[in-house]
KEVEXTI-721588 format. One line per field, with one value per residue (C-alpha): residue in one letter; z, x, y. Coordinates in Angstrom, 3 decimals, padded with zeros to 6 digits. Each point is the difference from the previous one (the first is absolute). Example, Ala and Ser with C-alpha at 12.3 -4.5 7.8 and 13.67 -1.06 7.14 Angstrom:
# residues 2
aa	(a/s) $
Z	(007.800/-000.660) $
X	(012.300/001.370) $
Y	(-004.500/003.440) $
//
This chain:
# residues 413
aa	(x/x/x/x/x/x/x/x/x/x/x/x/x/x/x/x/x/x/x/x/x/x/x/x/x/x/x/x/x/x/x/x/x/x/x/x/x/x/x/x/x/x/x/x/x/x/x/x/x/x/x/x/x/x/x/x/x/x/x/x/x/x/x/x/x/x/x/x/x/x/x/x/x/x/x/x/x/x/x/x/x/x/x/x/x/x/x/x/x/x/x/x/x/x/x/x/x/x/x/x/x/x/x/x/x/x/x/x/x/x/x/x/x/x/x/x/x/x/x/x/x/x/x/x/x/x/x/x/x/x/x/x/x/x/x/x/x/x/x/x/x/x/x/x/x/x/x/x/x/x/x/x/x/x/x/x/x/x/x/x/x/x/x/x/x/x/x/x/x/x/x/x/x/x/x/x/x/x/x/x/x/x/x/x/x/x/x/x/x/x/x/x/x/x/x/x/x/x/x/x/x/x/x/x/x/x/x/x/x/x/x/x/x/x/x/x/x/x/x/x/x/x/x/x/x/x/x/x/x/x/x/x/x/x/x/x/x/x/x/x/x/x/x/x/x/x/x/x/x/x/x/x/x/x/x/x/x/x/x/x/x/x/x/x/x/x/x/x/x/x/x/x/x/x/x/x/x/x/x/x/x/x/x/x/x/x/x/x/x/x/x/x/x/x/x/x/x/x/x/x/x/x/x/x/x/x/x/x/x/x/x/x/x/x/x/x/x/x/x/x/x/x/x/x/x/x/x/x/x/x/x/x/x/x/x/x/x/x/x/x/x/x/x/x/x/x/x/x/x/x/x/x/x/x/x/x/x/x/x/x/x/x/x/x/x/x/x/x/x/x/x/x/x/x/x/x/x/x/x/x/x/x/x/x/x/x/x/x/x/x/x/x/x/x/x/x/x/x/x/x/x/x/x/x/x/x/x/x/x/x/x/x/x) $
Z	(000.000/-000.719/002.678/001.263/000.523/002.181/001.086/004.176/000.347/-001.832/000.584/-002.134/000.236/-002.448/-000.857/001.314/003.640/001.827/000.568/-001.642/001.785/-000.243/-004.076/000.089/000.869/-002.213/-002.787/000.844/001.228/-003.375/001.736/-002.268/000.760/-003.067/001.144/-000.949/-000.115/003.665/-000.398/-002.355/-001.772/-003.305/-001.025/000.494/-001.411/-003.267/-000.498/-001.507/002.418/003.950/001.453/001.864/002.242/002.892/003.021/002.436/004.617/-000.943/002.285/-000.365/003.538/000.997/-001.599/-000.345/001.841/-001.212/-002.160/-000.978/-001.294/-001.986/-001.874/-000.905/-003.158/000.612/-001.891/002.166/002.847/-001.562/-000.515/003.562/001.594/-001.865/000.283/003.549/000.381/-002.110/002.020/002.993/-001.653/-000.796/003.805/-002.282/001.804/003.277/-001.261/-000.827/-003.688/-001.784/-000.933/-002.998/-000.900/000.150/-002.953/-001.470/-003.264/-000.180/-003.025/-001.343/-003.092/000.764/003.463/001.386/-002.536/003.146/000.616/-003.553/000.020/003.154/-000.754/-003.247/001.275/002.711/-003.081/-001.885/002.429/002.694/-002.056/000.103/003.290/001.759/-001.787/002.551/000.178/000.837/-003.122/-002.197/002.479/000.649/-003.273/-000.806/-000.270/001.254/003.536/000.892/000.442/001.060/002.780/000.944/000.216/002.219/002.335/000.628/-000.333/-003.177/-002.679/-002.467/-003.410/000.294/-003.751/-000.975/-003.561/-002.290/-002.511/000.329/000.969/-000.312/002.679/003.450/-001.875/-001.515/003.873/001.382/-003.164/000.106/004.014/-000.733/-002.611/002.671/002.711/-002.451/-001.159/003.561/000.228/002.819/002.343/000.985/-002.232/000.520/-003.268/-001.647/-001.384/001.310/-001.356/000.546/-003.511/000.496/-001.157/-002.299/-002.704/000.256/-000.471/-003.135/-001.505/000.135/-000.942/-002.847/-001.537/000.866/002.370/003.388/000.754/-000.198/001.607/002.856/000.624/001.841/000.934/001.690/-002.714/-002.509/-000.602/-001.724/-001.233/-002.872/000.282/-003.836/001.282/001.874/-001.023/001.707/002.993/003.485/001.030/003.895/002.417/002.948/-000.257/000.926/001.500/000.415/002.345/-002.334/001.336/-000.858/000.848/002.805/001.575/000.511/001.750/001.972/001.475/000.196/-001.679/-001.757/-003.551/-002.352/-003.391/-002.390/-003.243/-002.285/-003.032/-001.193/-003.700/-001.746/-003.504/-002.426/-002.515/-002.003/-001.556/000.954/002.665/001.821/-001.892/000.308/-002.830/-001.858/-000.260/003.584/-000.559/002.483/003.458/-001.499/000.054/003.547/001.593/-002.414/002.250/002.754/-000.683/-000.730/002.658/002.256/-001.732/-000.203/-002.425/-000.509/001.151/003.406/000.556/001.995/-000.042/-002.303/001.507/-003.147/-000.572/-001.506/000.260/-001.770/-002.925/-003.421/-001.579/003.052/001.013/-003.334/-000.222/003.427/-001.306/-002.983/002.195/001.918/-002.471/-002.012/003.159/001.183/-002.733/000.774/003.445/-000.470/000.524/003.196/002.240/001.912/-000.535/001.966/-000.199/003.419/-001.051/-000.227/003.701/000.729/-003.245/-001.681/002.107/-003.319/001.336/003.201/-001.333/-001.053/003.594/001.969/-002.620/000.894/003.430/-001.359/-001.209/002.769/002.108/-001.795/000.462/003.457/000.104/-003.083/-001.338/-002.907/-000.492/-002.194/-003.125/001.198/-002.149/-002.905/-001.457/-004.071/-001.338/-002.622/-002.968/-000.408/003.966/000.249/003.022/003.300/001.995/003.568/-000.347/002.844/002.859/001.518/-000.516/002.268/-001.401/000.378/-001.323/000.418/-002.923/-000.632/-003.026/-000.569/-002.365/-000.643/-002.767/-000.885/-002.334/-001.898/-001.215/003.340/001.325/003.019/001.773/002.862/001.529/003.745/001.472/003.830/001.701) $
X	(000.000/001.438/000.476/-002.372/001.479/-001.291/000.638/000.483/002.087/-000.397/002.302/000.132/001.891/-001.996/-000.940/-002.916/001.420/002.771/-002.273/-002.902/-002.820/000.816/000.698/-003.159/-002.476/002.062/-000.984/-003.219/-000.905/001.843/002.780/002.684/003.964/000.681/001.711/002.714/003.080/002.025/003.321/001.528/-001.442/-001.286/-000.672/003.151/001.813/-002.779/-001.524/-002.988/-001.821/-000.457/-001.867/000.679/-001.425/002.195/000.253/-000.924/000.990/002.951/003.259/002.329/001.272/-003.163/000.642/003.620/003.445/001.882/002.504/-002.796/-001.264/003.346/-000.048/-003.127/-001.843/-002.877/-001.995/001.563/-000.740/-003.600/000.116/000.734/-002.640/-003.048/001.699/000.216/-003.825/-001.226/002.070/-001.542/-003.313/000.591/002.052/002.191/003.023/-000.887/-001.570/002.169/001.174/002.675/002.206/001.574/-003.927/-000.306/000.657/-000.030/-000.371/-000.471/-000.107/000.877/-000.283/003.151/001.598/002.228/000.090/000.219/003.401/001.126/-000.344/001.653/002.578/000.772/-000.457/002.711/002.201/-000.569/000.629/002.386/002.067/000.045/001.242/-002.817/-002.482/-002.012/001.535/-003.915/-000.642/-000.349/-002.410/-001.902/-001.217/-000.873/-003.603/000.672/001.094/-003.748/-000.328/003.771/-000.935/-003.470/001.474/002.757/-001.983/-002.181/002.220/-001.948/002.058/-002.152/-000.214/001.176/000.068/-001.628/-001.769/000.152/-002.424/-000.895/-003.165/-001.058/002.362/-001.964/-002.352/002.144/001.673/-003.174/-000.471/003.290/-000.594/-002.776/001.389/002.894/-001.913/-002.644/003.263/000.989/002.717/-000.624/-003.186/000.179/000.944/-000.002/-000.488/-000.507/001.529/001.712/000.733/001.673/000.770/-001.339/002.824/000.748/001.767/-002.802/-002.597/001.887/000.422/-003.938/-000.570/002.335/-002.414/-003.253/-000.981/-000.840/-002.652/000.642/-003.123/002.507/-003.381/-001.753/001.690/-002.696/-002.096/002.906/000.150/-003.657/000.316/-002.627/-001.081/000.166/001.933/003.050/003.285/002.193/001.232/001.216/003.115/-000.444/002.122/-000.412/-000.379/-002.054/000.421/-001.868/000.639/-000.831/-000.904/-000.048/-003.713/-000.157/003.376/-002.320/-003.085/002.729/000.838/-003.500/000.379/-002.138/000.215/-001.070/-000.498/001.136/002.627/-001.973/001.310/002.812/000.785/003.335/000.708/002.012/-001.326/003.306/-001.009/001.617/001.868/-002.698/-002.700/-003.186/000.106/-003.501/-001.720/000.453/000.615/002.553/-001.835/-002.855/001.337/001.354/-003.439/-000.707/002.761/-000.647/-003.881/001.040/002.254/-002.829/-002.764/-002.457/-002.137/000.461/-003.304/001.077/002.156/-001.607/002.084/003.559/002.588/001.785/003.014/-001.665/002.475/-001.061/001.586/-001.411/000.987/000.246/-004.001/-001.018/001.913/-001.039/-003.742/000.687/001.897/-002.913/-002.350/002.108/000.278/-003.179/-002.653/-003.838/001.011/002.553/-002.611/-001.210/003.222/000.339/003.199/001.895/004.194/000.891/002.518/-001.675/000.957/003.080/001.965/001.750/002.137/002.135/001.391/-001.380/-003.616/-001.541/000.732/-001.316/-003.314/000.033/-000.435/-003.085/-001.764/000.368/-000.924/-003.022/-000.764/-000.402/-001.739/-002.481/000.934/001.163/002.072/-000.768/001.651/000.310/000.741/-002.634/-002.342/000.619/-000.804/002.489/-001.877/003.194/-000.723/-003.247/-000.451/-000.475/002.510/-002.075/000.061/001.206/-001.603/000.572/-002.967/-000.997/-000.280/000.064/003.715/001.442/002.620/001.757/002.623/002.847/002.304/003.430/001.407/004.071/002.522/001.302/-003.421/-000.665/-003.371/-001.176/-003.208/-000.869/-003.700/-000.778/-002.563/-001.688/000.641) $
Y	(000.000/003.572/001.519/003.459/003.624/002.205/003.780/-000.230/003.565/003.257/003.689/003.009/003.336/002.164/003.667/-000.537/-001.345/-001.907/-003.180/-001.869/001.040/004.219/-000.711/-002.456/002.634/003.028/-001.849/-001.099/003.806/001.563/001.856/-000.111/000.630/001.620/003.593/002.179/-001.517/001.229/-002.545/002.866/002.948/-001.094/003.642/001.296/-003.250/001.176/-003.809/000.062/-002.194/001.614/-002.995/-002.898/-002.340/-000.501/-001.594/001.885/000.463/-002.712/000.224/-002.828/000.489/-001.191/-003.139/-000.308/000.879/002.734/-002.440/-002.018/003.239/001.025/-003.721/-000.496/001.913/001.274/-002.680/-002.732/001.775/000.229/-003.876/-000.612/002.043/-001.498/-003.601/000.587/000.622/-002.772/-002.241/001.119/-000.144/-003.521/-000.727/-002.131/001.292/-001.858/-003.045/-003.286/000.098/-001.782/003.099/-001.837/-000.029/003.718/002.096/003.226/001.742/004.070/001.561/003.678/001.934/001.892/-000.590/001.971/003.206/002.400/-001.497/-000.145/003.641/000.772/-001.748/001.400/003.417/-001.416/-001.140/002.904/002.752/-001.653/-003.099/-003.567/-000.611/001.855/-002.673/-001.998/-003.626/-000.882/001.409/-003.192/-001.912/003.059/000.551/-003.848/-000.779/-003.352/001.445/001.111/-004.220/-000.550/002.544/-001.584/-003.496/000.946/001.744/-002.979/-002.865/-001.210/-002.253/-001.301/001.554/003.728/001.904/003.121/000.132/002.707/000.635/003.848/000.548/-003.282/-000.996/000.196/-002.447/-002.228/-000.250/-001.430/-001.960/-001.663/-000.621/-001.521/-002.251/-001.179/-000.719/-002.469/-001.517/-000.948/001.602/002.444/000.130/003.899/002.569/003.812/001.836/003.232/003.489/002.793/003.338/003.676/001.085/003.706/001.366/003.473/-002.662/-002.503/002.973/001.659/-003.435/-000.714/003.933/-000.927/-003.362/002.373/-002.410/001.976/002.743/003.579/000.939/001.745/003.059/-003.203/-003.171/-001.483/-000.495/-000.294/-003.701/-001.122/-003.836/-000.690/003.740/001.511/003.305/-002.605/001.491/-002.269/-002.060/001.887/-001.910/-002.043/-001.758/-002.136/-003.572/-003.100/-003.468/-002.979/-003.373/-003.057/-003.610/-002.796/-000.724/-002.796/001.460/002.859/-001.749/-002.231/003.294/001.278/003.260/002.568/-000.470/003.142/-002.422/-002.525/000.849/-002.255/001.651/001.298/000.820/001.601/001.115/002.264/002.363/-000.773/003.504/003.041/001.374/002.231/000.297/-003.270/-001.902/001.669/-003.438/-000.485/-003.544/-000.375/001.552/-001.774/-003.596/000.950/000.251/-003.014/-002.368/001.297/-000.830/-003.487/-000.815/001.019/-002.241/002.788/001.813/003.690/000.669/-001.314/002.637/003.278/002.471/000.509/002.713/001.516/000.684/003.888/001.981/003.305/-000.382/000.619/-003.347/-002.343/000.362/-000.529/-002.960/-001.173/000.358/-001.864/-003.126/000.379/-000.843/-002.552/-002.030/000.503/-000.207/001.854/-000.482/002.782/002.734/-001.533/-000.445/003.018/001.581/002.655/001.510/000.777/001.906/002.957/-000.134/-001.459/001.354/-002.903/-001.683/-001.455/-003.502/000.239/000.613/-003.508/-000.863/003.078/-001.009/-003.644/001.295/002.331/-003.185/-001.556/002.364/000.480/-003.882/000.403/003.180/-000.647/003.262/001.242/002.734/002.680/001.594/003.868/002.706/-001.361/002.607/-000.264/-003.085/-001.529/-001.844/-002.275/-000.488/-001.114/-002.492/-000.121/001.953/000.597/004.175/001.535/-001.795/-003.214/-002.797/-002.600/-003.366/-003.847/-000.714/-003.439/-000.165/003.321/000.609/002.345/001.442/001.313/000.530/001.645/001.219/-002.656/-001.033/-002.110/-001.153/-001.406/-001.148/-001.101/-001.558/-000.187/-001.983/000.272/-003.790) $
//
């Protein structure tokens, strides 16, 4: 028999808040993080883009010591903060597991940018031999799990995935995947992120991919909404506890859902742009649909990946309705990132949490910032308040540079 994965821990760092339930009920109420950018002044610096959604009230020093502080980028440090509440969450750290059966895979988009750019501002302006000899671990994406797994002893599978945006996702995916195999019983997964950076923001400025609606951040990200003029860069991150399913009832704990689907593709099309038959997102949800053994009309409620953009929401609609048929214009839909920004590889994780969230609270979130209706965007996107409804199989989305897809469905248990 294969064997069942469920969710038994959940943390988040987020615009929105510095746990689950403060970002839970942000996005369910529509307050959204997106504000002027206050790490460095965008204005003066003359980017095009003034908005941001950071974190917001975080001091290391109330996590970390001061030279844990100095050696850890900021999205490790990110990493380690919502790991250590979903372990709580899921009291795995004080209940008997096999540590060689406890793994961990984080992914990022980008890593540890902030201390690329130190650094070479160190190497450009002091030489060489004033370079940080943490410098090289620092920036690794892989450290956000390196870091996780030495602070709790765990030495199963430890990697980090990459896959842009897609990568929070594919983390969980992957977990998923490891723990059905047999290979581990507990796995904490997810994304992390701190790429608000002046580089970072030029660079997306430069592909015409972020907002420049600086008069009004608030309202500046509008998924599926016909005047959207871009994404509003994120950070934080997300992590889940994964178990094996009777390793969690032997230890009598409260389980959130069931992964009972899981599907991963490639446009194989361009570089950033969706492939304009959608093909590839499409046969994502298809997978992940048949992996779980249900019907798309069996799933009540999708959380897309909507990201404001003028080609990614049409192409989401068009996935939508290639892998969903006439029940397409029935699923209720909403892009929660409206609220949070997008959290680039740290996103399909802080969403995963979203769905599940909404799972136990048989709510949906809504889709803020929609008032013009797109006729290339034509479904159901839950306008700008939340919906109560019966949900018992939840889907979501994330999809990345590099023409990656990935989907994920979540059922109650």
């Amino acid at each position: 028999m294969q064997r069942r994965v469920v969710v038994t821990g959940m943390g988040t760092l987020s615009p929105v808040g510095n746990d689950v339930p403060t970002t839970w009920r942000a996005i369910i109420e529509g307050h959204s993080g997106i504000t002027h950018i206050t790490r460095f002044d965008a204005v003066k610096l003359d980017l095009k883009t003034h908005i941001a959604a950071e974190v917001k009230d975080f001091d290391p020093r109330d996590h970390f010591g001061p030279k844990e502080c100095r050696l850890m980028d900021l999205f490790v440090q990110y990493a380690l903060v919502a790991a250590a509440e979903a372990i709580q969450d899921a009291a795995i750290e004080s209940a008997v597991v096999d540590p060689y059966r406890a793994g961990i895979l984080v992914g990022s988009g980008i890593g540890g940018i902030g201390t690329v750019l130190a650094q070479a501002r160190v190497m450009a302006t002091r030489g060489p031999g004033r370079v940080s000899p943490f410098f090289i671990p620092m920036m690794l994406i892989d450290m956000a799990a390196g870091e996780i797994a030495i602070r709790y002893g765990f030495k199963g599978p430890n990697m980090a995935v990459v896959s842009a945006c897609a990568s929070g996702a594919n983390s969980i995916g992957e977990a998923a995947e490891m723990i059905r195999r047999g290979v581990a019983d507990v796995m904490v997964c997810g994304g992390s992120e701190a790429g608000i950076e002046p580089l970072a923001v030029a660079g997306f400025n430069q592909m015409g991919a972020l907002s420049t609606r600086n008069d009004d951040p608030q309202t500046a990200c509008r998924p599926f909404d016909a005047t959207r003029d871009g994404f509003v860069m994120g950070e934080g991150a997300g992590m889940l506890v994964l178990e094996e399913l009777e390793h969690a009832r032997q230890r009598d704990t409260h389980i959130y859902g069931e992964i009972v689907g899981y599907g991963a593709t490639a446009d194989a099309t361009h570089i950033t742009a969706p492939a304009p038959d959608s093909a590839g997102a499409a046969n994502a949800m298809r997978l992940a649909l048949e992996q779980s053994g249900l019907p798309p009309q069996e799933i009540h409620y999708l959380n897309a990946h909507g990201t404001g953009t003028g080609l990614n929401d049409v192409a989401e609609t068009k996935a939508v309705k290639a892998a969903f048929g006439k029940y397409a214009s029935i699923v209720p839909i909403s892009s929660t990132k409206a609220v949070t920004g997008h959290l680039l590889g740290a996103a399909g994780a802080l969403e995963a949490i979203i769905c599940l969230k909404a799972l136990e609270s048989q709510v949906i979130p809504p889709t803020i910032n929609y008032a013009h209706p797109d006729p290339e965007c034509d479904l159901d996107y839950v306008p700008n308040t939340a919906r109560g409804a019966s949900l018992v199989t939840v889907m979501t989305n994330s999809f990345g540079f590099g023409g990656h897809n990935a989907c994920l469905i979540f059922r109650r248990i």
